[in-house]
C-alpha atoms as an extended CHARMM CRD file, in Angstrom:
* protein
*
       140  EXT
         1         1  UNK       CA            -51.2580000000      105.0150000000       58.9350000000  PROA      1               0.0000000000
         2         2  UNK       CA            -50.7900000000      103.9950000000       62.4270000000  PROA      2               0.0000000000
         3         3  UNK       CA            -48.2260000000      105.3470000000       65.1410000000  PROA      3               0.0000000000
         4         4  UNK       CA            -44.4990000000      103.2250000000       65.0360000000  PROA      4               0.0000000000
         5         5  UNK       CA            -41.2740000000      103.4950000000       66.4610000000  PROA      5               0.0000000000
         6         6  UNK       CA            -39.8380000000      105.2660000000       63.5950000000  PROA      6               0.0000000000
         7         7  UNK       CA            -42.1410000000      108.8550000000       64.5510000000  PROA      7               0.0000000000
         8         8  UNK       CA            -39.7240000000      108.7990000000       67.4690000000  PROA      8               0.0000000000
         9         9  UNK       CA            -37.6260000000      112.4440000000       67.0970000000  PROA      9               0.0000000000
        10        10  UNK       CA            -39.5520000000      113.9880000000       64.5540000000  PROA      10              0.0000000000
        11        11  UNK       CA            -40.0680000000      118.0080000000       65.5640000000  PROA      11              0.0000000000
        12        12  UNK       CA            -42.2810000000      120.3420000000       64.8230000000  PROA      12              0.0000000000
        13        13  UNK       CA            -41.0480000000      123.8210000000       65.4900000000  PROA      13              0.0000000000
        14        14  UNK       CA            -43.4230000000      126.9990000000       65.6780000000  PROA      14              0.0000000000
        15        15  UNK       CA            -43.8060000000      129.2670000000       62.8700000000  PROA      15              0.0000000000
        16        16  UNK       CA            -43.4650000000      132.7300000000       64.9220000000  PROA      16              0.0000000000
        17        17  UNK       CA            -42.1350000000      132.9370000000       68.7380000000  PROA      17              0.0000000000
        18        18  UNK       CA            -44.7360000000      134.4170000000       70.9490000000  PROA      18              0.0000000000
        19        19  UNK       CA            -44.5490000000      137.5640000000       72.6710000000  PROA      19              0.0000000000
        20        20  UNK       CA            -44.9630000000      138.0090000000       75.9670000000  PROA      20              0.0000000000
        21        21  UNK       CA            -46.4480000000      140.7550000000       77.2470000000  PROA      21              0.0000000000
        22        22  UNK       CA            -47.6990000000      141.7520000000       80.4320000000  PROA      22              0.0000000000
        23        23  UNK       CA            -51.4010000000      141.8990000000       79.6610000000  PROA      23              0.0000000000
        24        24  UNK       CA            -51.3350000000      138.5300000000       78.3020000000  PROA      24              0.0000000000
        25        25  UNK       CA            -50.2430000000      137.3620000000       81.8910000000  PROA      25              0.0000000000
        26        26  UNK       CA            -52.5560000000      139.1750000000       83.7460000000  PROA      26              0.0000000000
        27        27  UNK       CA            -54.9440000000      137.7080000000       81.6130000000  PROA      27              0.0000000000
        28        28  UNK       CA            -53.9450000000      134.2260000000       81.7160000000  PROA      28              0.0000000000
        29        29  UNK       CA            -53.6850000000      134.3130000000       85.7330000000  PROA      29              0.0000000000
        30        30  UNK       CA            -57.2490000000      136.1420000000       86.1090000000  PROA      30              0.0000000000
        31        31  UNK       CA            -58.4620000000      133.6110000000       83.8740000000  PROA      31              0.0000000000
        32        32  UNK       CA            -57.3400000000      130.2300000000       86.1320000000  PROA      32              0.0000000000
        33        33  UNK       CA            -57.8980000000      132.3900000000       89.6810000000  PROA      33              0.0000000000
        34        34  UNK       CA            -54.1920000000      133.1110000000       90.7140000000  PROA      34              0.0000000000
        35        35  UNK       CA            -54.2460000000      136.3100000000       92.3180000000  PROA      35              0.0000000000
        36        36  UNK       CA            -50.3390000000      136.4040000000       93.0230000000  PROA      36              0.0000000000
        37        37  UNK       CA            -48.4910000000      139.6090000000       92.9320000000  PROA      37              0.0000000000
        38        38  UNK       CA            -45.8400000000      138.3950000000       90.8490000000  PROA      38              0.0000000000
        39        39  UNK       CA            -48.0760000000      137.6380000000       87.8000000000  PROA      39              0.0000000000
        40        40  UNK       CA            -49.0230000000      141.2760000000       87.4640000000  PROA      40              0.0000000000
        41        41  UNK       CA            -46.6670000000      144.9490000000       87.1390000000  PROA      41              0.0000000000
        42        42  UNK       CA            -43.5310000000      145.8710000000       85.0060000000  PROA      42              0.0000000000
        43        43  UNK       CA            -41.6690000000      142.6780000000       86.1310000000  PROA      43              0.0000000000
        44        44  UNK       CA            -44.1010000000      140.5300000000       85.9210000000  PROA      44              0.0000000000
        45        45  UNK       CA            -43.7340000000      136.9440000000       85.4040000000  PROA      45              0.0000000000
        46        46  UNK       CA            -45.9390000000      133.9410000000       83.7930000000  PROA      46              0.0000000000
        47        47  UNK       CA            -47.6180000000      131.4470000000       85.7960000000  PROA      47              0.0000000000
        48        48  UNK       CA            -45.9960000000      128.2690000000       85.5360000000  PROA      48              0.0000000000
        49        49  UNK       CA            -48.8310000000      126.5920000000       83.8420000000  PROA      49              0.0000000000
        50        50  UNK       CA            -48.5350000000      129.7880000000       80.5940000000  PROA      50              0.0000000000
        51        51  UNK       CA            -46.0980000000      127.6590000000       79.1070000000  PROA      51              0.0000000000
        52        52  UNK       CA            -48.5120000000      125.3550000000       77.1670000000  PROA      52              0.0000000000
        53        53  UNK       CA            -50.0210000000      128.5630000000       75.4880000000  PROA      53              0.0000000000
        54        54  UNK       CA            -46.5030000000      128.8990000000       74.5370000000  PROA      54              0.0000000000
        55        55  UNK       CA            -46.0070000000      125.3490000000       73.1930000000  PROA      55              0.0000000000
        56        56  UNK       CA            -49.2570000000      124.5280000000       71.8870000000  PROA      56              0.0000000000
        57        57  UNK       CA            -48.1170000000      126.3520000000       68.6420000000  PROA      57              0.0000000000
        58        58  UNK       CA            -45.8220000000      123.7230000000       68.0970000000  PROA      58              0.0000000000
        59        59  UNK       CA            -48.0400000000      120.6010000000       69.5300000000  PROA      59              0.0000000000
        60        60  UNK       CA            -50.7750000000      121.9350000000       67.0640000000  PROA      60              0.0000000000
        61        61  UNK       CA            -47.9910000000      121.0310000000       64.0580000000  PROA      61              0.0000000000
        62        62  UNK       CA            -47.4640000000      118.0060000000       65.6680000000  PROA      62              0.0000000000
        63        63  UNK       CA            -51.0430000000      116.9330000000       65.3270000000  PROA      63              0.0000000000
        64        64  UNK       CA            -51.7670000000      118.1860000000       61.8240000000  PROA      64              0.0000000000
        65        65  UNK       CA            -48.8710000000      116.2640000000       60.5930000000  PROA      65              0.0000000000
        66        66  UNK       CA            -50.3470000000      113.9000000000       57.5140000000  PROA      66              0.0000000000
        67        67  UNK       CA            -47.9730000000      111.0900000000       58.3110000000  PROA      67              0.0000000000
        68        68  UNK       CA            -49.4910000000      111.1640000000       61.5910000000  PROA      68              0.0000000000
        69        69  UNK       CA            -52.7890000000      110.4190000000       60.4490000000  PROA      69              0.0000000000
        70        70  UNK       CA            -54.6060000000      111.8730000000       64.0370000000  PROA      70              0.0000000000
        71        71  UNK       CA            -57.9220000000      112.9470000000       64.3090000000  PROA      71              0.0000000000
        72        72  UNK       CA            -58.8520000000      115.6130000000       67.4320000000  PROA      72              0.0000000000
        73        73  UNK       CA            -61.7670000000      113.9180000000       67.8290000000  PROA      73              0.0000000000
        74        74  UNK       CA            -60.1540000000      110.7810000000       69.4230000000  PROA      74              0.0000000000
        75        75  UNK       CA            -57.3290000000      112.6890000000       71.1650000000  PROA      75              0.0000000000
        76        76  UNK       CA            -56.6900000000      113.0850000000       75.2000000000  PROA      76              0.0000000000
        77        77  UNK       CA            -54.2230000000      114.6130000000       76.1680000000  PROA      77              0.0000000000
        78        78  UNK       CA            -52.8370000000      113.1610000000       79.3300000000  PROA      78              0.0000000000
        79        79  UNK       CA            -50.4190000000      113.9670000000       82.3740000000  PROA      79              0.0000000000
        80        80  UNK       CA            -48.1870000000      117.1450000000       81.6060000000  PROA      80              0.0000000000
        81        81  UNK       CA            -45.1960000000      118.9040000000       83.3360000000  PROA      81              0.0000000000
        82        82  UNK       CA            -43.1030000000      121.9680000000       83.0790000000  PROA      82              0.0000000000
        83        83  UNK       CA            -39.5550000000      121.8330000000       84.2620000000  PROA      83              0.0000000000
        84        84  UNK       CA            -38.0220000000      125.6230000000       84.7300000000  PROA      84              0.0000000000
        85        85  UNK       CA            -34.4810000000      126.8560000000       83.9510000000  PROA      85              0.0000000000
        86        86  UNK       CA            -35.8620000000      130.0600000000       84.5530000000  PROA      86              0.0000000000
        87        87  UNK       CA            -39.2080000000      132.0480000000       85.0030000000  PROA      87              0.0000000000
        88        88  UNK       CA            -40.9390000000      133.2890000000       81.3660000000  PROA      88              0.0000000000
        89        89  UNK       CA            -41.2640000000      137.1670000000       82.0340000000  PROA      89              0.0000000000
        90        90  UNK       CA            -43.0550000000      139.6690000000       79.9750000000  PROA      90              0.0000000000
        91        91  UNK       CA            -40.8640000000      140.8950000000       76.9480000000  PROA      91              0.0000000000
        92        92  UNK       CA            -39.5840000000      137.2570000000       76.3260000000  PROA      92              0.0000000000
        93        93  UNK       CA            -40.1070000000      136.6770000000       72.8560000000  PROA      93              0.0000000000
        94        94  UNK       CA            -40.3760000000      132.1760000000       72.9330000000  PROA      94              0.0000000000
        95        95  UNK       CA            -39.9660000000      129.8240000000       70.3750000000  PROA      95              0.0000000000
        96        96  UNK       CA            -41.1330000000      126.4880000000       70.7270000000  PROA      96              0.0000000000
        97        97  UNK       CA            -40.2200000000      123.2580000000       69.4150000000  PROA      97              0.0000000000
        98        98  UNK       CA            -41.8260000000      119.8610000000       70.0750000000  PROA      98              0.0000000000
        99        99  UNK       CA            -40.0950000000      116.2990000000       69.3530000000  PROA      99              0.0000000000
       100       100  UNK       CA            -42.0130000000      113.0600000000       69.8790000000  PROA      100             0.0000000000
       101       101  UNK       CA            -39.8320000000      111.1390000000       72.6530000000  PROA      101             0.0000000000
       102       102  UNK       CA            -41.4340000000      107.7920000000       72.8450000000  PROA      102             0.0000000000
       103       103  UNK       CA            -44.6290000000      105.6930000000       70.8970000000  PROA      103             0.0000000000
       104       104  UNK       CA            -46.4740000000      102.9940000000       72.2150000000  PROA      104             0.0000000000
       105       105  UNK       CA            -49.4600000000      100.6680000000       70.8660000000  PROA      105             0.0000000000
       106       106  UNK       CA            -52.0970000000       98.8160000000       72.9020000000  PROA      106             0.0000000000
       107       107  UNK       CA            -54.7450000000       97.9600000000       71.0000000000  PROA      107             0.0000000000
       108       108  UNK       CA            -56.0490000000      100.2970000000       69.3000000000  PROA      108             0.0000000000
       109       109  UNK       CA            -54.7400000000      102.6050000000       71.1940000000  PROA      109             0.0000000000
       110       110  UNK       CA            -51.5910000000      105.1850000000       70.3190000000  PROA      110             0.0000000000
       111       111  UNK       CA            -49.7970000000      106.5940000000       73.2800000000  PROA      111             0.0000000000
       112       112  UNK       CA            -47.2450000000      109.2630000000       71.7010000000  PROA      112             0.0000000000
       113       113  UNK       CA            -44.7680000000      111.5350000000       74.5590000000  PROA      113             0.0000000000
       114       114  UNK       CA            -43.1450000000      114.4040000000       73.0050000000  PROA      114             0.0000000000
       115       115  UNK       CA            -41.3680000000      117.0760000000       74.5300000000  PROA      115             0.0000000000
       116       116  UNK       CA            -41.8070000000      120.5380000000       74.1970000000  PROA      116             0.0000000000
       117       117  UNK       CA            -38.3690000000      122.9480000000       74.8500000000  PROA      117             0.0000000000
       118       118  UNK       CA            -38.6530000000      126.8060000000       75.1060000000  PROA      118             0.0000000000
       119       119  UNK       CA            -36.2790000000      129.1340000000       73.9270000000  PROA      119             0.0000000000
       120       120  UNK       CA            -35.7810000000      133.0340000000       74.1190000000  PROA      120             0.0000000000
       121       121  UNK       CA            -35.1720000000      135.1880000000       70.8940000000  PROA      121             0.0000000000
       122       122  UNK       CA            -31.2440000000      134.2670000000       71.8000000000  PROA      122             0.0000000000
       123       123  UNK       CA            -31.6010000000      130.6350000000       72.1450000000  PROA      123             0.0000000000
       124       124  UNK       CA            -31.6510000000      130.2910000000       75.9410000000  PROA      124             0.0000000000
       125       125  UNK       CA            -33.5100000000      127.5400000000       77.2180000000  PROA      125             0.0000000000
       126       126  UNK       CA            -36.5840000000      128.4810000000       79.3730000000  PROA      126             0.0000000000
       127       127  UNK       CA            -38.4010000000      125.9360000000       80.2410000000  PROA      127             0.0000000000
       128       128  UNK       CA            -39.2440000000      122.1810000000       78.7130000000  PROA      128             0.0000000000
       129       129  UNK       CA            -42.5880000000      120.5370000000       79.1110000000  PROA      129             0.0000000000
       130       130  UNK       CA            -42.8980000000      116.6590000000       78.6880000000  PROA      130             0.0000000000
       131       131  UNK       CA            -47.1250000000      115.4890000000       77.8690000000  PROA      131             0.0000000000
       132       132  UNK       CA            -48.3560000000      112.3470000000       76.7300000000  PROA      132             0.0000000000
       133       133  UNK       CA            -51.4630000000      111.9980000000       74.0320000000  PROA      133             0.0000000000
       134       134  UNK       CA            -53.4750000000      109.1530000000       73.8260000000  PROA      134             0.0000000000
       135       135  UNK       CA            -54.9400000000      108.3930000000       70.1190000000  PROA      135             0.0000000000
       136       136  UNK       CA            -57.8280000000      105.9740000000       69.7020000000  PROA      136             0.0000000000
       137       137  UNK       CA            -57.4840000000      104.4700000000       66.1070000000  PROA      137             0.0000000000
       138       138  UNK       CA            -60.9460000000      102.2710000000       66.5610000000  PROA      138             0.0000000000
       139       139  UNK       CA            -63.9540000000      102.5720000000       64.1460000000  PROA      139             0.0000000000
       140       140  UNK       CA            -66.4550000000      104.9600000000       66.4550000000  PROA      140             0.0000000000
């Protein structure tokens, strides 16, 4: 099956929301070199960049879908970026949900843009993050 306009606004929502705890942003800001005060203590709050471990839940059910027909092994993913309503803190329990916003074919070539939003336990939004995946459909 190849990629067409009519994937455009399927979702894919994550099973569980993910817990955030403090350790888990220490962690995550040790691990990519951001010693900033604010990622570490009782208040502290995720680096900007935490929120694809919070959506890739959700872009991993995007990419198993059948109807899809993607393999990993001819995936890139492309330019990503996180737009804020307000910082993720530890104790936020997230949900995720990501939509494909847009399809295009060159070739054999898929481009597919979703959109990934955010949500606390009570439904506010927290952040969305808008990627692009490339998908090469050519015989390797």
């Amino acid at each position: 099956m190849t990629i067409d306009a009519t994937m455009v606004g399927r979702s894919y929502t994550a099973a569980e929301t993910y817990q955030v705890g403090r350790e888990k942003i220490r962690e995550f800001a040790a691990a990519i070199g951001d010693t900033n005060p604010a990622y570490a203590g009782d208040d502290a709050v995720a680096p900007p960049t935490f929120a694809f471990v919070l959506s890739a839940p959700a872009l991993d059910l995007l990419l198993a879908d059948p109807e899809l027909g993607l393999r990993l092994d001819r995936i890139v993913h492309g330019a990503q970026k996180f737009n804020y309503v307000r910082p993720i803190k530890a104790g936020d329990a997230v949900g995720a949900t990501a939509t494909i916003t847009t399809v295009r074919k060159a070739g054999d070539v898929e481009v597919i843009m979703y959109e990934t939003v955010l949500t606390s336990g009570d439904g506010e939004q927290l952040a969305t993050s808008t990627a692009t995946v490339t998908h090469n459909r050519a015989d390797a």
